[in-house]
Backbone as a printed PyTorch tensor [residue, N CA C, xyz], in Angstrom:
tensor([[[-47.3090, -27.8310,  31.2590],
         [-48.2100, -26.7500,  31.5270],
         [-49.2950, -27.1670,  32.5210]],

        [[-49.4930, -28.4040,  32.5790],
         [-50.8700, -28.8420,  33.3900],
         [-50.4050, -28.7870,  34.7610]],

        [[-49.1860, -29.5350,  35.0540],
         [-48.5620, -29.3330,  36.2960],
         [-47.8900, -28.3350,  36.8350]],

        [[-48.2520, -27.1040,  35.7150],
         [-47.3690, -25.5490,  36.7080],
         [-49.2350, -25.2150,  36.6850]],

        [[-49.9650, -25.3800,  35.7020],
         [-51.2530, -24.4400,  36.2210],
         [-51.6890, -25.4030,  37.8260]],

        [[-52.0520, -26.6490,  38.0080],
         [-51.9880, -26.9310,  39.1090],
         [-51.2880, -26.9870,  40.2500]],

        [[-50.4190, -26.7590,  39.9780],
         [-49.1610, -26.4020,  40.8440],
         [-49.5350, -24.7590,  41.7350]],

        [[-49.9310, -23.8980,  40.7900],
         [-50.4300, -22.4830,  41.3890],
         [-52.0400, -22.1560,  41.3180]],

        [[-52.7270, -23.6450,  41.2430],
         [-54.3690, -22.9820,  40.9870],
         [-54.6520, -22.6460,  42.9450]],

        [[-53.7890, -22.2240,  43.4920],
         [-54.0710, -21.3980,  44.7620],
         [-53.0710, -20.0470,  44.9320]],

        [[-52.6630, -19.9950,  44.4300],
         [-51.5430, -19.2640,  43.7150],
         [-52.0720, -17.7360,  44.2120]],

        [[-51.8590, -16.6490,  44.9800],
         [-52.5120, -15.2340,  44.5290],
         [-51.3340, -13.7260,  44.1010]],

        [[-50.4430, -14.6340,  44.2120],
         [-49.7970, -13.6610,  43.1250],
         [-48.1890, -14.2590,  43.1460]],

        [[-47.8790, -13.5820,  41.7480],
         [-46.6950, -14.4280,  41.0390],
         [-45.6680, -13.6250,  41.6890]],

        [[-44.0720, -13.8090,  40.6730],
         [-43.2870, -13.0510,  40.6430],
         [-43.3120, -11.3460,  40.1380]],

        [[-43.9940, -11.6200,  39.0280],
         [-44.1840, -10.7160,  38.1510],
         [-45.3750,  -9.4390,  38.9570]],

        [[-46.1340,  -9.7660,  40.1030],
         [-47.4850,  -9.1620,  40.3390],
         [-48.5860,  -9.9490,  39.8210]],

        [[-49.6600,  -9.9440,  40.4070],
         [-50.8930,  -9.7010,  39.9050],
         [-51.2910, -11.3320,  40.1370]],

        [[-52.1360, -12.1650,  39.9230],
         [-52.5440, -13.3330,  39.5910],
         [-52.3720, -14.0900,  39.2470]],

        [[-51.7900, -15.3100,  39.1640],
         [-51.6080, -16.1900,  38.2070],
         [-52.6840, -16.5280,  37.2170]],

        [[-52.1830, -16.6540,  35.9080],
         [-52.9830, -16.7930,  34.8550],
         [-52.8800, -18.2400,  34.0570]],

        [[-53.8530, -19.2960,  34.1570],
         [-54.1710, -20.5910,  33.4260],
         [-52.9000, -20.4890,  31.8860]],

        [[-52.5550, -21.2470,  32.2010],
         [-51.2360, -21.5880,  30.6290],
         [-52.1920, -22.3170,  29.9800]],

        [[-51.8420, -22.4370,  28.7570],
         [-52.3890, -23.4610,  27.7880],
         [-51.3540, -23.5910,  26.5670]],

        [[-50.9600, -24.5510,  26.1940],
         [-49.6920, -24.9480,  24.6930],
         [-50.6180, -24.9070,  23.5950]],

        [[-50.2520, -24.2720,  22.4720],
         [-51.2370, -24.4740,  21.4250],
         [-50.1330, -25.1930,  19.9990]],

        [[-50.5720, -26.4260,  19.4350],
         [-50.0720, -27.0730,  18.6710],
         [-50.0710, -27.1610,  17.5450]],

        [[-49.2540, -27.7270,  16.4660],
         [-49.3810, -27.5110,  14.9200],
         [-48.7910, -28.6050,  14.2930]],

        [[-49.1330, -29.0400,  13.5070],
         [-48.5340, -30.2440,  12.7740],
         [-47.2060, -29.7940,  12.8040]],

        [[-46.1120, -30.7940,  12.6190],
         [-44.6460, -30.3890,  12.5780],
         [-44.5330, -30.5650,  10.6650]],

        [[-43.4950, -29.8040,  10.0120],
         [-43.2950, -29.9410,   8.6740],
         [-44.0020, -30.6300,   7.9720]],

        [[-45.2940, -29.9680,   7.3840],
         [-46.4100, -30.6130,   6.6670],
         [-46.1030, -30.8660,   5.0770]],

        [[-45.0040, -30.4940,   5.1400],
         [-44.0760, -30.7200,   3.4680],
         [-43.7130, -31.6700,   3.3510]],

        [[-43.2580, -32.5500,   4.5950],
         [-42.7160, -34.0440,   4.2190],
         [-43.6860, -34.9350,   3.9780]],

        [[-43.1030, -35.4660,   2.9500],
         [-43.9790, -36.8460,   2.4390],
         [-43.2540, -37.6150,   3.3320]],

        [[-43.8080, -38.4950,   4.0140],
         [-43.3600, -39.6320,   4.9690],
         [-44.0370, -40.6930,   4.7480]],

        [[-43.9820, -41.8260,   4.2870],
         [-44.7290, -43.0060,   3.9570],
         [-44.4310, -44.2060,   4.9180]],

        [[-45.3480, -44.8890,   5.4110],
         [-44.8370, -45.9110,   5.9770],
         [-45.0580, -47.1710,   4.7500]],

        [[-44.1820, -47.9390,   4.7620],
         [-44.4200, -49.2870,   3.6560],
         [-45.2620, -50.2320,   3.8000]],

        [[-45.7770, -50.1920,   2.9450],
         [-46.2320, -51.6640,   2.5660],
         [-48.2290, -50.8580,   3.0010]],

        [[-48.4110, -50.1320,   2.9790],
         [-49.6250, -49.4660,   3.3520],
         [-50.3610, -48.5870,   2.3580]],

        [[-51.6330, -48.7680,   1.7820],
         [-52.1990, -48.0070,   0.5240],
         [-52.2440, -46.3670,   1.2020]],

        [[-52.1550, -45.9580,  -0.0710],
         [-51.6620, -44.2800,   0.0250],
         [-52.9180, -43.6900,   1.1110]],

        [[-54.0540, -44.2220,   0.5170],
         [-55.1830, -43.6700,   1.1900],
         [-55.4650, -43.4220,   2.9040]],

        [[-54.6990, -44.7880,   3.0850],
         [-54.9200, -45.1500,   4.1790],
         [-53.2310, -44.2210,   5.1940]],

        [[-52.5800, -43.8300,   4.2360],
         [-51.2350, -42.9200,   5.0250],
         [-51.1090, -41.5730,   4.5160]],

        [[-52.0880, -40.6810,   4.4560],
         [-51.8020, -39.5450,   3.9970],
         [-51.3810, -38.4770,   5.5890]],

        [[-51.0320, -37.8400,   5.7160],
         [-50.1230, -37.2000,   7.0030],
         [-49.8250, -37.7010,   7.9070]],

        [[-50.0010, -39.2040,   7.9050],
         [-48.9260, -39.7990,   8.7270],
         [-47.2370, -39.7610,   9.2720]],

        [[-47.0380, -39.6300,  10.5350],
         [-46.2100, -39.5920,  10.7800],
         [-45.1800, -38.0200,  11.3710]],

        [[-46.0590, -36.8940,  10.8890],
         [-45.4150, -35.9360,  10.5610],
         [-44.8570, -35.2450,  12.5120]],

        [[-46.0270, -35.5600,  13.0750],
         [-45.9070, -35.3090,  14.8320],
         [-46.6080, -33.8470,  14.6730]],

        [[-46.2520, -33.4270,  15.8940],
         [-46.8790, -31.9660,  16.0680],
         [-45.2590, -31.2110,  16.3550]],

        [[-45.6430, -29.3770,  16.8720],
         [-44.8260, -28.7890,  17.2950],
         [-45.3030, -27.6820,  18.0830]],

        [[-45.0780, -27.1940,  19.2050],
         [-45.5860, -26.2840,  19.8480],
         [-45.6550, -24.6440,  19.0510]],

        [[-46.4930, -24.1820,  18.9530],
         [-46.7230, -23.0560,  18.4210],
         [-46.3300, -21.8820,  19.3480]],

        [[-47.4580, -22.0770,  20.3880],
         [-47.1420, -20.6550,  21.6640],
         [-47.3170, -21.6220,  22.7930]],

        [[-47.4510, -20.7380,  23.8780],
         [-48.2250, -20.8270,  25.2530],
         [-48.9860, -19.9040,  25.4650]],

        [[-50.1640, -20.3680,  25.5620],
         [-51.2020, -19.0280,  25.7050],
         [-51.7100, -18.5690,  26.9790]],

        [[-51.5590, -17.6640,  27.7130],
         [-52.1490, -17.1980,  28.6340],
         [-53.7910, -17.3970,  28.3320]],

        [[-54.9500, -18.1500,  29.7020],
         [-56.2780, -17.7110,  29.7980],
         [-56.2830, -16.3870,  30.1460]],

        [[-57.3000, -15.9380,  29.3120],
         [-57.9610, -14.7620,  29.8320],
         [-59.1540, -14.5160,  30.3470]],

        [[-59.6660, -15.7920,  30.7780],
         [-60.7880, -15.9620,  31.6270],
         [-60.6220, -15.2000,  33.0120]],

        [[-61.8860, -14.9170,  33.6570],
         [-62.0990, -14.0920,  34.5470],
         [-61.0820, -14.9800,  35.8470]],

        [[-60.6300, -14.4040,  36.7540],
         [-60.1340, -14.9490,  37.9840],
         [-61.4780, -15.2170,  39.1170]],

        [[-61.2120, -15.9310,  40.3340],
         [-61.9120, -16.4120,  41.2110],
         [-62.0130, -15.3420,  42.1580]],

        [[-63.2710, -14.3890,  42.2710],
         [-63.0420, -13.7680,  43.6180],
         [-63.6010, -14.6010,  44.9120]],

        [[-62.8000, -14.4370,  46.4620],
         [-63.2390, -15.0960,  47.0940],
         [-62.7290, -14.5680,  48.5460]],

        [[-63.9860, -13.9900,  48.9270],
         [-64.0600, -12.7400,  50.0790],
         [-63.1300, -13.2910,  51.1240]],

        [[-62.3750, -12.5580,  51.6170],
         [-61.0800, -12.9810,  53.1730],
         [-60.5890, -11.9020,  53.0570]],

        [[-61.2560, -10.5390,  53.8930],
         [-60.4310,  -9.6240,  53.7680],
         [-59.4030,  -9.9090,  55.1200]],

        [[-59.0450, -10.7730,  55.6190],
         [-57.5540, -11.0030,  56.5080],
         [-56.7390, -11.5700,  55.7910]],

        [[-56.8130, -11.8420,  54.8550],
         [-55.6760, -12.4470,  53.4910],
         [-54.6740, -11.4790,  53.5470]],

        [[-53.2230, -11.2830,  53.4390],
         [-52.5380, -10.1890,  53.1580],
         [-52.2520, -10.0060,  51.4210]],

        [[-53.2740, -10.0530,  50.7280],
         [-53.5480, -10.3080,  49.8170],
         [-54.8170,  -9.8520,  48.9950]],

        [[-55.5110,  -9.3270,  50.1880],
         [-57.2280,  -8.9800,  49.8930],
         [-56.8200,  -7.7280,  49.6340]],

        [[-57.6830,  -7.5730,  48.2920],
         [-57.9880,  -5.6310,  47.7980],
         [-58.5290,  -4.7940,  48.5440]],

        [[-57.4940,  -3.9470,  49.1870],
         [-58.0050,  -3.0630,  49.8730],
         [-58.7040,  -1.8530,  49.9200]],

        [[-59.1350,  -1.7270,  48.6180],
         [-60.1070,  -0.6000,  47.8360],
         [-61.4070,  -0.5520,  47.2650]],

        [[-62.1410,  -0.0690,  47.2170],
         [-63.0610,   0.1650,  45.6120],
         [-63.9970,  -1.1150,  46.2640]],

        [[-64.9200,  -1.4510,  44.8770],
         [-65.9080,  -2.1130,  45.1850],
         [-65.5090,  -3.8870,  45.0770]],

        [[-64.6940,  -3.8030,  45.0980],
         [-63.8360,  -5.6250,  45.7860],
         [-63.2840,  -5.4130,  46.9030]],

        [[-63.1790,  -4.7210,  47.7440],
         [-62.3820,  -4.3760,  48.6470],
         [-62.6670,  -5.7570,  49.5280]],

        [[-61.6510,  -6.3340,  50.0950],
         [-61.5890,  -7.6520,  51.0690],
         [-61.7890,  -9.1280,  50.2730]],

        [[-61.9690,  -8.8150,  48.9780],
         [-61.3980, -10.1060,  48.3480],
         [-60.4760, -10.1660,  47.8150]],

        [[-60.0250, -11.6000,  48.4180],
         [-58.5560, -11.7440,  46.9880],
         [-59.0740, -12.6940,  46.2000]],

        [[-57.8870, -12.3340,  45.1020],
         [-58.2830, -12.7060,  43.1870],
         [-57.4800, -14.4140,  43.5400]],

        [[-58.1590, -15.2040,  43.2390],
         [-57.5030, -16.4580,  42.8690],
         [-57.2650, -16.5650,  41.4590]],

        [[-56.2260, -18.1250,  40.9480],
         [-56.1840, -17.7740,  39.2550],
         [-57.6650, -18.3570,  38.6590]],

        [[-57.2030, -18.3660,  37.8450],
         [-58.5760, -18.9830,  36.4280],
         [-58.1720, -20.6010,  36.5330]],

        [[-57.6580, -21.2240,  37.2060],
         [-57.2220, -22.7740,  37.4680],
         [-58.6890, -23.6010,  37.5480]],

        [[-58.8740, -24.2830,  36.9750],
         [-60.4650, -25.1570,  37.3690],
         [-59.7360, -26.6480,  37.4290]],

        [[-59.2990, -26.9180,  38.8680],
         [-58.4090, -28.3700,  38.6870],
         [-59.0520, -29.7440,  38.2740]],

        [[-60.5250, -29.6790,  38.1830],
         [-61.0250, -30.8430,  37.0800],
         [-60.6020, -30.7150,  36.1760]],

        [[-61.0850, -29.4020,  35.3220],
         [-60.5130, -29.1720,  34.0430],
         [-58.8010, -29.7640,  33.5870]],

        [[-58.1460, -29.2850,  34.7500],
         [-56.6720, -29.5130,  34.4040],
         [-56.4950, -31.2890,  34.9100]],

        [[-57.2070, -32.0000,  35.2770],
         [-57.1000, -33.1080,  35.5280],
         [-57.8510, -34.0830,  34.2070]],

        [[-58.6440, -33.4310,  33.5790],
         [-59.2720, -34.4070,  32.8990],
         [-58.3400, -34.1790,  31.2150]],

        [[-57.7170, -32.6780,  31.4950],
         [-56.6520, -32.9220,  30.5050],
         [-55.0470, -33.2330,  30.7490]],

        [[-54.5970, -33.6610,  31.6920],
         [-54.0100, -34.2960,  32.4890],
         [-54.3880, -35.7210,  31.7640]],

        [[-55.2800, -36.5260,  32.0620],
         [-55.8080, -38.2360,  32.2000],
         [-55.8570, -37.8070,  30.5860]],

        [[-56.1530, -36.9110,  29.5300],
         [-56.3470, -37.3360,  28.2740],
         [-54.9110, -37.1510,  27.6080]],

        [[-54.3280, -36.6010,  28.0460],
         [-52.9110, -36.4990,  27.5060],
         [-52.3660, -38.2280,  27.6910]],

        [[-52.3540, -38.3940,  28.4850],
         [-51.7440, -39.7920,  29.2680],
         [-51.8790, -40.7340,  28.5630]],

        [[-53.7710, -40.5800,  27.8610],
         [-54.1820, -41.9470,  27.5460],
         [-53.4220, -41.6870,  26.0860]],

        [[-53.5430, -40.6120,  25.3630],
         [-53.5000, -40.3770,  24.1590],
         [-51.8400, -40.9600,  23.6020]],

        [[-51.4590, -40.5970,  24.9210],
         [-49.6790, -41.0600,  24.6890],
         [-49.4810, -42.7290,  25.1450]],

        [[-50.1870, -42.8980,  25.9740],
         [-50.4290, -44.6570,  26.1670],
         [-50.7960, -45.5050,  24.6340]],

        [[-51.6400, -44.6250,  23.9820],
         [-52.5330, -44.7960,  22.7030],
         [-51.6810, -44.9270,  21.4330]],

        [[-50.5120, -43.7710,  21.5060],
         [-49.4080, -43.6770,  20.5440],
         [-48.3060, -45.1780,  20.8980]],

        [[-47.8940, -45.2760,  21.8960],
         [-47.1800, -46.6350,  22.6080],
         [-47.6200, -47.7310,  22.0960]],

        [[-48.7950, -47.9850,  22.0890],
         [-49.3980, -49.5480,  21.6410],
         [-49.1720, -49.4420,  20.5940]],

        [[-49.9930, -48.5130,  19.4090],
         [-50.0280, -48.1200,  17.9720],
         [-48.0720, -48.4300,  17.3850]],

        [[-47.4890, -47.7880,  18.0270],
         [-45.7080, -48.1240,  17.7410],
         [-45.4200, -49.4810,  18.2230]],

        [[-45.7550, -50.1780,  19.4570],
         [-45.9750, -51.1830,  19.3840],
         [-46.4630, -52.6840,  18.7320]],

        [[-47.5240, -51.9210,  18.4300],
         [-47.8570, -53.5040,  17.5100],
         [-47.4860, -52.8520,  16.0230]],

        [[-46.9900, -51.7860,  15.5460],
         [-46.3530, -51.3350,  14.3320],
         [-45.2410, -52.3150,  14.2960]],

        [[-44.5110, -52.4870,  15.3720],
         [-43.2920, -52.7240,  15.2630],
         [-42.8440, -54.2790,  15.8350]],

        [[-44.0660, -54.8690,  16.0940],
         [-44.5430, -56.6520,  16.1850],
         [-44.8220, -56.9480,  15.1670]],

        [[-45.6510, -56.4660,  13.9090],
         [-46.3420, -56.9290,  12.7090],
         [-44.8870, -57.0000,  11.6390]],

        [[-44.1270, -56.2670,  11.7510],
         [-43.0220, -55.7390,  10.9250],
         [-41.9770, -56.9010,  11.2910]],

        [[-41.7110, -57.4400,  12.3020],
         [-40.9600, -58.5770,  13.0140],
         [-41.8420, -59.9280,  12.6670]],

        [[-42.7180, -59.9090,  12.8630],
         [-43.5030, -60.7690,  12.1640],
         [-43.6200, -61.0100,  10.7560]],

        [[-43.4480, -60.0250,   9.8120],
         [-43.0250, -60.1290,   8.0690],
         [-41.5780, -60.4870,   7.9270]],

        [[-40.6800, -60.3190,   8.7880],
         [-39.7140, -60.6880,   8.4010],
         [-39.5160, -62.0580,   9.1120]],

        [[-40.2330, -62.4180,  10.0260],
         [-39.9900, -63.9590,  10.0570],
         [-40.9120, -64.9830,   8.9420]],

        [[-41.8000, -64.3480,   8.4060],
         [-42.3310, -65.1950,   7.2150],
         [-41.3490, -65.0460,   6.3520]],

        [[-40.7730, -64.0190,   6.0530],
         [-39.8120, -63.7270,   4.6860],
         [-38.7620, -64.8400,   4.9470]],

        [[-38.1610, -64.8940,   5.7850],
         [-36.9980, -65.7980,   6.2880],
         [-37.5610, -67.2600,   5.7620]]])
């Protein structure tokens, strides 16, 4: 989603008509019924562990669009009291960049965490041996 809203944050109109409109994924724990335990770990310390997420929707923003006067745009409203601006989307590409860089880290973050999960566990079984 981050790379189609930046992909069209210049975007002034889709397939469909009209503006492009900011996407956003909205998320949910995945099957909050499973008990999933990892071993050898006090209960306290693993209660919904493990379970992941699952995409719920995609939500259209409904934040206002960008007006931004060029009435030589073939694109500019040719009527009424906007007349000679065209509508850009609701795209704010910091915004989509700084959740961009937090996605990244967060999944860099999950990598190590499975990582040294799965060094410590190789490591018990060479003491066991």
């Amino acid at each position: 989603m981050i790379s189609d809203n930046i992909a069209n944050a210049s975007s002034t109109r889709t397939q469909e008509g009209g503006v492009f409109r900011r996407s956003r994924v909205v998320l949910a724990q995945k099957n909050p019924g499973i008990d999933w335990r990892i071993p050898f770990v006090p209960e306290q310390l693993d209660r919904g562990v493990g379970t992941g997420v699952r995409v719920v929707s995609i939500e259209k923003d409904n934040a206002p669009s960008r007006l931004v006067y060029d009435p030589t745009h073939p694109d500019a409203i040719l009527s009424g009291p906007k007349a000679g601006y065209v509508e850009y989307p609701n795209v704010d590409i910091v915004t989509e960049m700084v959740d961009l860089i937090s996605a990244s880290r967060a999944y860099e973050a999950n990598i190590s965490v499975i990582s040294g999960s799965k060094e410590m566990f190789q490591r018990a079984l060479e003491i066991a041996r």
